[in-house]
N, C-alpha and C positions, 0 to 999 in steps of 0.2 A: 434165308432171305427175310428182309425184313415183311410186315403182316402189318395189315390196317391200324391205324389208330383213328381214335374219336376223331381227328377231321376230316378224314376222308369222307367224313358225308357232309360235311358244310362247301364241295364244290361239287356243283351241278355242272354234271357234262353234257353237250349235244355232237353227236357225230353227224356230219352227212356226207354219205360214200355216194360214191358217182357206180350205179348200179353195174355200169359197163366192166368196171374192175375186178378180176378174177379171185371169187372168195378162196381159192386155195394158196395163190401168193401171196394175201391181203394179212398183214403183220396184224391186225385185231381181230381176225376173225372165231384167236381162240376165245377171246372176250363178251364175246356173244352169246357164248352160254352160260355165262355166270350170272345169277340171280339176284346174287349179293349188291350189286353196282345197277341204280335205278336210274341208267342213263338212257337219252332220247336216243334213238337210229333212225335216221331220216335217210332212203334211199330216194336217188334221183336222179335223173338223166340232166346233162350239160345243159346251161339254158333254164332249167324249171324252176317255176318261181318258189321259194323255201320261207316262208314265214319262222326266222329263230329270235322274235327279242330284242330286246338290248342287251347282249354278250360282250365275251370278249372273246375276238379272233387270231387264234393262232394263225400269225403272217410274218413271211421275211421281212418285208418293208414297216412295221410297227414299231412301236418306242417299244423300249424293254419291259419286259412281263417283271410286273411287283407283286408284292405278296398283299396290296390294296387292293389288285383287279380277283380276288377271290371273293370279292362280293355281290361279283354276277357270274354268268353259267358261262362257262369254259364250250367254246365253239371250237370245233376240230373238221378239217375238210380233208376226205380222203379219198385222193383223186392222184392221176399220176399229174405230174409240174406240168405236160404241156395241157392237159383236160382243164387246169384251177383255173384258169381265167373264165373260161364258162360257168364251170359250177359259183363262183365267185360274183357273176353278174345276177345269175337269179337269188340270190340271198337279199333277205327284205328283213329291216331293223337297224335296230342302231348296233355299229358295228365297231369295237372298241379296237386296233390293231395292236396286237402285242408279238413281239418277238423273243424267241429264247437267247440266249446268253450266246455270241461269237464262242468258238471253240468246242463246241459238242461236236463229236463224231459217232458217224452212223456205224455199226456194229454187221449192217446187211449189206450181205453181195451184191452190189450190182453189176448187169449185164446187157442193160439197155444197148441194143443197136439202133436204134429207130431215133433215140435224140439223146440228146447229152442233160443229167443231171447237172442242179446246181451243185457246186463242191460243199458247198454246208446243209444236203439234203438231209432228212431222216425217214427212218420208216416211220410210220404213223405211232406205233408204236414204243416205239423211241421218244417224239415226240411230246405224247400225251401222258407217259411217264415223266419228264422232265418237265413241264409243265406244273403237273403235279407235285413235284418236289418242291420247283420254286413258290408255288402256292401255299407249301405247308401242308402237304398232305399228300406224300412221300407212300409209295406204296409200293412194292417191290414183288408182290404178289401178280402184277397189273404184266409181269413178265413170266412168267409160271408157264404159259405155252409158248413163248417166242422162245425159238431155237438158239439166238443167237444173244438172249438175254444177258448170258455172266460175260461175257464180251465187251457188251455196250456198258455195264457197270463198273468193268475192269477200266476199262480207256473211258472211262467221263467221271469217276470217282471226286478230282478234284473237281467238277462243276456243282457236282450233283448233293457234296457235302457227305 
């Protein structure tokens, strides 16, 4: 796999997970203990008010993510689809919306019975890897404990470069 290079630290990440979310399904939670990666984790319940900045928001409805918006801190909301519209109304700052590239596919099972994903979901993780690719700061180590990592690299190769 590829290993950090020198930009991985010119993007400043902020997570914030909707605390209701079960750390053991939660595709970042192997991320959490790595020491190396000086990013924010902001736990919250739906609703609370979250002071992040002026970011840029990873959002389906956004213009497309350029490699210009890596000169503010990459905002990540990790919540299941029907929870984000809560967690999305207590966030306070300026909110830049970016979307990833049509054609990524998620690598994770899903099994939801309770609501229907969108069909261009991803796990968080999936996500905040391709993000980071298209930012320029590509980092394949960021999958090292997601199960389903050489998966999502096999089937997104062409996106991902």
């Amino acid at each position: 796999m590829i290993r950090p290079d020198s930009t991985i630290s010119r993007v400043e990440v902020t997570i914030v997970r909707l605390r209701k979310e079960a750390a053991r399904k939660c595709s970042l939670t192997p991320l959490r203990r790595r020491r190396d990666r000086p990013w924010r984790w902001v736990h919250c319940d739906a609703g609370d008010s979250v002071e992040v900045g002026e970011v840029t928001l990873l959002h389906p409805e956004g213009e497309p993510l350029a490699a210009s918006d890596a000169a503010r801190p990459l905002l990540l909301v990790d919540a299941s689809w029907r929870d984000l519209p809560g967690v999305l109304r207590g966030l306070r700052g300026t909110l830049h919306r970016r979307r990833l590239p049509a054609g990524l596919v998620t690598a994770y099972p899903r099994r939801s019975t309770t609501f229907a994903d969108p069909a261009a979901g991803l796990a968080s993780v999936e996500a905040l890897h391709a993000a980071l690719a298209l930012l320029g700061a590509r980092d394949d180590a960021l999958l090292d404990g997601y199960r389903w990592g050489s998966r999502w690299l096999a089937a997104n190769a062409a996106l991902l470069g």
